[in-house]
N, C-alpha and C positions, 0 to 999 in steps of 0.2 A: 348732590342733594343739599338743599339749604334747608335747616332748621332755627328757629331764634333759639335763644337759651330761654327767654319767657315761655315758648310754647313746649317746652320739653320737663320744665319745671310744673305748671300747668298739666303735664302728664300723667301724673302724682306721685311723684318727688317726696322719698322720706327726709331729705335731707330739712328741711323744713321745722319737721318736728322732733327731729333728733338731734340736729344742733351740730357743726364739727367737731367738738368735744367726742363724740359718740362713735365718728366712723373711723373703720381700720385702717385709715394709710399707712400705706405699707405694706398691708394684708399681702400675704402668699398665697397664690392659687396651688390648690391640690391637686385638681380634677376637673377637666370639660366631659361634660358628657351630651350623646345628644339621642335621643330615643322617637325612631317615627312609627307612628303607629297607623291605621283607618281614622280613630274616632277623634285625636289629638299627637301634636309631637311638640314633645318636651326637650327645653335643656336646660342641663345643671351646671353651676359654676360654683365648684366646692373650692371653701378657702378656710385659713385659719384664724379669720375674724370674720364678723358681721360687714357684710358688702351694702351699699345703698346706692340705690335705681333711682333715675325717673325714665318714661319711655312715652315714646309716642309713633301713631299707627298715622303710614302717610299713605297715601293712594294713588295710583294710574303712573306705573306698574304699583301695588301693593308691598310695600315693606313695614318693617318695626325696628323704628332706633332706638336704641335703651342705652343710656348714659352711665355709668361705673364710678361711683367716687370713690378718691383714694385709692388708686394704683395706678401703677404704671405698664403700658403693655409688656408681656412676657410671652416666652415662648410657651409656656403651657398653655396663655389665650389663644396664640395664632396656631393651637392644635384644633381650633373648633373649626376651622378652614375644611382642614382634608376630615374630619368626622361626618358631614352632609351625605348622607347617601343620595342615589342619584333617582332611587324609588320614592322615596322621602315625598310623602301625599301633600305635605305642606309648605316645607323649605325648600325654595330653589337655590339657594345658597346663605352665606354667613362672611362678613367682609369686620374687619376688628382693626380698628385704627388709635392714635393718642389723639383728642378730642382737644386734649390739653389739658394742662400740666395736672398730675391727678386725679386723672377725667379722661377713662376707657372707653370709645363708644364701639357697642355695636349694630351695623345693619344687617339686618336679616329679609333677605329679597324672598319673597311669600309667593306661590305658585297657584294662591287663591285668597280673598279675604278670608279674616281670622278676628276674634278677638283674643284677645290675650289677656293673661292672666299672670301679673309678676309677680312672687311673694317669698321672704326668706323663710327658711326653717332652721330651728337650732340644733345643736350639735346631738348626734343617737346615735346609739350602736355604734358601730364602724363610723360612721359619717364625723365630718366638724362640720361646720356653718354653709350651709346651703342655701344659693342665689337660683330661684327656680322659674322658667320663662316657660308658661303652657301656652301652646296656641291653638284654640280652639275653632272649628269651622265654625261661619257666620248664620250656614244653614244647615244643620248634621241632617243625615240621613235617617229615617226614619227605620227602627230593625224591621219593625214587623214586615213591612213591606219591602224590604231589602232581604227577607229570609223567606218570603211567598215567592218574589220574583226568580229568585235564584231553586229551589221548587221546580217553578214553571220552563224554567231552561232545562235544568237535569232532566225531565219528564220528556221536553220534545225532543231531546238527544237519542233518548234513549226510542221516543216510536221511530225517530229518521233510523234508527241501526237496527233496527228488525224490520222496517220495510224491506219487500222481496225486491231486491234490484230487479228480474227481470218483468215488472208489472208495466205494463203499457200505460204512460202518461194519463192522468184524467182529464177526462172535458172539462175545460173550464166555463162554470153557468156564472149568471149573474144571483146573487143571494145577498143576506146580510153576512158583515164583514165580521170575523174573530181573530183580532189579533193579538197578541200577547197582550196590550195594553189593556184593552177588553177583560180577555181571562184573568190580568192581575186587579182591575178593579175589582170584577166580580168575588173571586177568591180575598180579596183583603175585607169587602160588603161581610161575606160569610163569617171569616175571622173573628169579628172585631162587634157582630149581631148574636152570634148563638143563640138562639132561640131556645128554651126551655122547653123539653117533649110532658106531655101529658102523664102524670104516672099511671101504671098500669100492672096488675098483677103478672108476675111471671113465676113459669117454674121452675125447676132446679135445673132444668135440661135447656131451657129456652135460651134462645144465643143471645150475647150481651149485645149490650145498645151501640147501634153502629153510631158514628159523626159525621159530618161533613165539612171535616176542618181537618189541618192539620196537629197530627199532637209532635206537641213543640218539648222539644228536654235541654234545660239551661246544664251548660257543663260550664264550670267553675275553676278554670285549672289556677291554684292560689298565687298569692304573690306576682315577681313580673316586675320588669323595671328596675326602678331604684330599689325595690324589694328582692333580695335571691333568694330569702325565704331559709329553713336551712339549709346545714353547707357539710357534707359526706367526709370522711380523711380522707379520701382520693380527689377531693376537690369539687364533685358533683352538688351539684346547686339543685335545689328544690324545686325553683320554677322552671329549669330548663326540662326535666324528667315530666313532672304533671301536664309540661304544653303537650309532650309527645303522648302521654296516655292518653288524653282528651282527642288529640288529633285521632287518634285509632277507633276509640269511644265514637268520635264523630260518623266515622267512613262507616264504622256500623249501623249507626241508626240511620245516619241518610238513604241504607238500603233497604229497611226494617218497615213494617206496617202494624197496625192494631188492629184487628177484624175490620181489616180491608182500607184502614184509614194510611195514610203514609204516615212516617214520621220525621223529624228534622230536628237535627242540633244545632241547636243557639251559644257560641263561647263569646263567655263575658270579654276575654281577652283570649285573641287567634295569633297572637304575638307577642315577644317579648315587650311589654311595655306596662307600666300600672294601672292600674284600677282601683280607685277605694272602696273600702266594703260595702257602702250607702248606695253608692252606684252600681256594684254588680248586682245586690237585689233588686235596686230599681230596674236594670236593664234586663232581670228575666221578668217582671212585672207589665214592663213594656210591648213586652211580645209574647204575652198572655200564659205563660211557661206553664206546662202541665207537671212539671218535676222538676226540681232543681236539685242537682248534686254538684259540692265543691268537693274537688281532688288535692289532697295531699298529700304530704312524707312526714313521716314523726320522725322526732330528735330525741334525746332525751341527753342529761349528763354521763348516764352509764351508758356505756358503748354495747354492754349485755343484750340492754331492753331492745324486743323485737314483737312482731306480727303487726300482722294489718288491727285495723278498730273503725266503726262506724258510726258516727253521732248526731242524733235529733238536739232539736231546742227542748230545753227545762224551761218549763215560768218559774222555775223556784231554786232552790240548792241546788247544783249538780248533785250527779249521780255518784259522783265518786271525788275525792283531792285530786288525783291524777286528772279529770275531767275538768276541773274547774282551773287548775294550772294551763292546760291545754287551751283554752279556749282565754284566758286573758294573753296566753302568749300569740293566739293569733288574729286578736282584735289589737295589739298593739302593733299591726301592719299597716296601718295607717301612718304613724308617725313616721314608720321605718321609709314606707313608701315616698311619703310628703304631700297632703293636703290641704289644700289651703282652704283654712276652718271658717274665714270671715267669707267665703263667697257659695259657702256650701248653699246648694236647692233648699225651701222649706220641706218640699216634699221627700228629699234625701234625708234630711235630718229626723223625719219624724216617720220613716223606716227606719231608722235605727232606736228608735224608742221600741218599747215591750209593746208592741202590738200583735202578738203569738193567742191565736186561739188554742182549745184543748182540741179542737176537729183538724186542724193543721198537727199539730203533734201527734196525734195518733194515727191519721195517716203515715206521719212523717217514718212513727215509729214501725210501722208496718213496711214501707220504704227498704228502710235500713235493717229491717230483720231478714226480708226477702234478697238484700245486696251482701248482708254478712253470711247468709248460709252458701251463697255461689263464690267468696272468695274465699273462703273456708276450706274449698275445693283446690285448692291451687299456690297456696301458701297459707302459715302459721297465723292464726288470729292472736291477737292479745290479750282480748277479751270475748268473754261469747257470748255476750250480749251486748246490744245499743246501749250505747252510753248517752246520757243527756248534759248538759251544758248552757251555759248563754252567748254564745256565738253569735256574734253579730251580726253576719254575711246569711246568715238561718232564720233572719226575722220576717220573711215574708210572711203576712196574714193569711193570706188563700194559697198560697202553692205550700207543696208538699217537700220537706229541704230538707238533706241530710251533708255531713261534711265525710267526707271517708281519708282516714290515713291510712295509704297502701300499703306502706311498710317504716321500717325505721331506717330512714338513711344515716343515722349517726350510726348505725350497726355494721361493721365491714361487709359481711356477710350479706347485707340484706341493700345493700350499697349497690353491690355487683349484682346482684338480680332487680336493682329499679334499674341498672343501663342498660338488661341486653333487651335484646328487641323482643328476644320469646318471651324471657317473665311480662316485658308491659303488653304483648300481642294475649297473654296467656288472663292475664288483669283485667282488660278490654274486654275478653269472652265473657266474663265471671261479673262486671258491673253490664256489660249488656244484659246476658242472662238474667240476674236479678233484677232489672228495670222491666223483662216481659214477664218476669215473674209476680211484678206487684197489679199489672195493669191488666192480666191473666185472671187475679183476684179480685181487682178494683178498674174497670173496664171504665174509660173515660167520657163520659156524659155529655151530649151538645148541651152548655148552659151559657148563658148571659155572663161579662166578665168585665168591670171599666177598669179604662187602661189609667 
């Protein structure tokens, strides 16, 4: 591969405006990391100073060279070699070479166009100086229609396994054709129209209002990625437990219906990999979420503090200090995560403003009264009632959000029952249960919804 040094500076090159005065030659790498996910795959190149990039996207095959100033190749770079997994949606590989003198390059051979996204973060938490390379698809996949389609498979699966094997072949006529393609337009038409029913008096007895849609429940499992979220004395990490609760959560509503409607779980992240708070509520806004619940583990500095807790958005003071402690400690998972704040969506960013109705809250709070009395069942509450807060991940306007922390992982005790599979299988019952419990009471409406 031939690159000029002009077009790679041209790529945008901080070395420009920061001056050699500025960068770490010399710098020690700490850490390669490389994280593949569906929607993006990320990698991190943590060092003990500020690293400067320029990088440039070549084409036919697709790759991204990114130029390293100030270092020299080491073995901790040529570990990013064998980190490429071979499912890896985006990387086909990673090749790290001396560029010359001072001047690391890498090529990264791409398994599809991408654009990318390269931006440092400074030193947080655990972390030091973080060189962070996002590669984005060129054309993402649309959920909603990637959560209809998938729908539509499970459903033919499942008439092909209860047809009677010994039925005699049908005549084949000529008619009009319904093919899946067909049924996913149609059903995404439905989706994305809802149509508003005429009101009408009913009685106390009359059945609730059926839909023609699917109702969709965003599951939230927190942190992920460069975020572990917290961290157990036995060493259990907080996003690894909440993916598996949500997975369970999942398998249950995929089976689950509302007077007769199906239902379908939406996870903002199906994998180990991050997610910023802006985008997980954009992403259950996208696919029209009839509920949004984020799952977590509380910490706390006393190893004592224990039980589960469930929390709506406040417009105003939290409900409590503990509440309001809780809820800046987990809107600063962004920084932990790493987001790069100059390219954020307008539309991301202004979900994260106060845009919280009282009709959203009060749903919410109903939500989370009907989710705190089913796990109440099944382990120790903290508190026994919703607690409110300003959570950031909880700011959708029209959907109904609650965050739940299952337990306290910093609690030994409460450690060993987020691992084993019956407490989180036992958790699963108790947030499913609560979620037919609110929609039992609050029976969901075909209405109009822009995406």
């Amino acid at each position: 591969m031939t690159l000029s040094r002009r077009s790679l500076l041209q790529g945008g090159s901080l070395v420009l405006l920061l001056g050699t005065a500025h960068i770490a030659f010399g710098a020690t790498i700490v850490a390669v990391r490389v994280w593949p996910a569906s929607d993006y795959s990320r990698v991190t190149i943590e060092s003990d100073g500020l690293l400067v990039s320029s990088q440039s996207v070549v084409g036919s095959p697709p790759r991204l060279a990114v130029d390293i100033e100030g270092l020299e190749l080491s073995t901790a770079l040529r570990e990013l070699v064998a980190k490429v997994q071979a499912d890896d949606p985006f990387i086909a590989g990673i090749r790290v070479g001396q560029f010359a003198p001072r001047v690391v390059r890498l090529v990264i051979d791409l398994k599809q166009p991408v654009t990318p996204q390269v931006f440092n973060l400074p030193p947080v938490a655990a972390y030091q100086h973080r060189l962070v390379l996002d590669l984005f698809p060129t054309q993402p996949v649309d959920p909603l229609e990637a959560l209809i389609a998938e729908r539509l498979r499970d459903a033919a699966a499942a008439t092909a396994a209860h047809s009677p094997l010994a039925s005699p072949p049908a005549i084949a006529r000529p008619g009009p054709r319904h093919d899946t393609s067909d049924a996913l337009g149609e059903l995404i038409a439905r989706q994305t129209q809802r149509p508003v029913p005429e009101p009408s008096p009913r009685s106390a007895t009359a059945a609730p209002a059926k839909t023609d849609r699917l109702i969709i429940v965003a599951l939230d499992p927190g942190h992920g990625g460069e975020d572990p979220g917290a961290i157990g004395p036995k060493g259990t990490r907080e996003k690894d437990v909440v993916l598996q609760v949500a997975h369970r959560l999942q398998a249950r509503l995929n089976a689950a219906s509302v007077n007769g409607n199906p239902m379908r779980a939406f996870l903002t992240r199906d994998a180990d990999f991050f997610v910023p708070l802006g985008v997980r509520v954009q992403k259950a806004r996208r696919v029209q979420a009839d509920l949004f619940v984020s799952i977590h583990a509380d910490a706390f500095t006393n190893p004592e503090a224990r039980g589960a807790s469930v929390f709506a958005l406040s417009q105003g003071a939290a409900s409590s200090t503990a509440a309001r402690w809780l809820a800046n400690k987990e809107n600063a998972a962004d920084l932990i995560g790493g987001v790069n704040v100059r390219t954020q969506e307008a539309n991301v960013a202004r979900v994260l403003m106060d845009m919280s109705t009282s009709a959203q809250i009060k749903d919410s709070l109903r939500l989370g009264g009907a989710m705190l009395g089913e796990i109440g069942q099944v382990g120790r509450l903290h508190k026994p009632r919703v607690e409110q807060a300003g959570f950031a991940v909880l700011k959708a306007p029209d959907i109904p959000s609650v965050l739940v922390e299952t337990a306290f992982i910093s609690n030994p005790e409460e450690e060993e029952r987020l691992r084993s599979d019956a407490y989180q299988e036992q958790l699963a019952d108790a947030l499913m249960r609560g979620i037919l419990r609110y929609f039992a009471a609050n029976p969901p409406l075909a209405r109009s919804r822009s995406l």
